[in-house]
N, C-alpha and C positions, 0 to 999 in steps of 0.2 A: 904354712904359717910364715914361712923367713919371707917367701913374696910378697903375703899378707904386707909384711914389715918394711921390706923393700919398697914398695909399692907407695904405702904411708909417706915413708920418707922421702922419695922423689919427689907426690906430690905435693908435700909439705916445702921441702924447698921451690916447687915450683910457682907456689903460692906464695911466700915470701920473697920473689926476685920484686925490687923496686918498680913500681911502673910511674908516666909520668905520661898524662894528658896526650894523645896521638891520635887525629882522625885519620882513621884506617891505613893507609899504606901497608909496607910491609913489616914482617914483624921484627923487633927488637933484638930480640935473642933468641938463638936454638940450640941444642943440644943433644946430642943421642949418647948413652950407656949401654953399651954389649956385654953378656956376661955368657959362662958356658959352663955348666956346673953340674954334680951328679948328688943325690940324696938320698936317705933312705925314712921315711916319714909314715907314721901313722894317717889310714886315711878309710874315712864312710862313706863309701858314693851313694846315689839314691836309688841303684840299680842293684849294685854289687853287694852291701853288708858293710862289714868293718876288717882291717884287715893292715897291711904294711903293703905300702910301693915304694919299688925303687923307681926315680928317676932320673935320665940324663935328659937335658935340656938347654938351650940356646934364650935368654933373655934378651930381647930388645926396649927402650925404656926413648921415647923422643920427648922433649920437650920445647913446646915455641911460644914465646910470653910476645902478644903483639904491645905489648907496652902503653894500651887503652883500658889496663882492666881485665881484659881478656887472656887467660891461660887454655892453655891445650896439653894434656898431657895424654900420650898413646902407648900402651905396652902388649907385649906381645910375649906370649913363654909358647916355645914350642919343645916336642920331644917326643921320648918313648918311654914306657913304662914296665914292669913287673909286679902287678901284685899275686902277693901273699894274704889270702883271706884267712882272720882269725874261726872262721866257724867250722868245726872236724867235719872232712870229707868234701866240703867245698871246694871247687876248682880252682887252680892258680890261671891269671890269664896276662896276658902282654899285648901289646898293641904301641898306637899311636894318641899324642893327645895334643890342641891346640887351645892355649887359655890367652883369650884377649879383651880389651878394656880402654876404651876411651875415656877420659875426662875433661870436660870442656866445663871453666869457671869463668863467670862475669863478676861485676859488681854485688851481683843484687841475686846470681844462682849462681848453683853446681848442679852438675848433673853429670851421672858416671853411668854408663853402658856398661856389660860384659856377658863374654860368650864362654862358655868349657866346650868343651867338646871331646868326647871319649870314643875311640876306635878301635876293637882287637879282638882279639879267639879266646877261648880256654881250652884247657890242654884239652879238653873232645874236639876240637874245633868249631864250636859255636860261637857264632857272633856275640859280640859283647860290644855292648856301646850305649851311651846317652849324653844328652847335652841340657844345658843349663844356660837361662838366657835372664840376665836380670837388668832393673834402669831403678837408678837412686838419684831424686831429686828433689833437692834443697832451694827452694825460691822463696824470699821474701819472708824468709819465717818459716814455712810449710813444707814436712818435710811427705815427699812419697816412695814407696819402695813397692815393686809390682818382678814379681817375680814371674816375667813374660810366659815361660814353658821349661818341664821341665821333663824331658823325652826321653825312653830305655828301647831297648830292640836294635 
């Protein structure tokens, strides 16, 4: 949820950076935020159940406003994880995870991309993993949200 928030808030100022009439060239403003953080967070995957992960992880967050209207914002969390699943006798498992997300606004759309991706064992050593791929777009009034695939194994 704090990336949820984070997230929010970048794109929010990224959305509010001035723009001012520009046929194409290049863009106006850029900016990257690195952050490198560790957490410990309730969490339901669609594979796993419910349960607590800790993670440590590496935030990247770019922003390039080409000053036509056009925002771009790109974020990237990568890391590793620990979950602890709430359900008795359920396995604890760890691995690798990679959550990323484009956002590209115009005048007139938005449109946001993103990927999860989840990689690891449980203490038997089975593979554990799924990904989640979703596209949210706001054009003209109409909004759509298509949750591409959502993949376990």
């Amino acid at each position: 949820m704090k990336k949820s928030l984070l997230l929010g808030a970048i794109a929010t100022i990224a959305m509010s950076i001035p723009t001012v009439a520009h046929a194409g060239g290049p863009p106006v403003e850029n900016f990257t935020i690195t952050t490198a953080e560790s957490a410990t967070v309730p969490f339901s995957g669609p594979c796993t159940g419910s349960g607590w992960v800790t993670i440590d992880y590496h935030d990247t967050f770019h922003v390039t406003d080409f000053g036509d209207g056009r925002v771009v914002v790109k974020f990237n969390q990568a890391g590793t994880f620990a979950f602890d699943p709430d359900e008795p006798g359920a396995l604890n498992s760890s691995g690798h995870y990679r959550n990323g997300d484009t956002t590209v606004s115009t005048r007139s759309t938005f449109t946001r991309t993103s990927n999860f991706i989840v990689q690891g064992r449980d203490e038997a050593g089975e593979r554990v993993a799924f990904r989640i791929h979703t596209v949210f777009v706001l054009s003209n009034g109409d909004v759509r949200v298509d949750v591409v695939g959502v993949e376990c194994g």
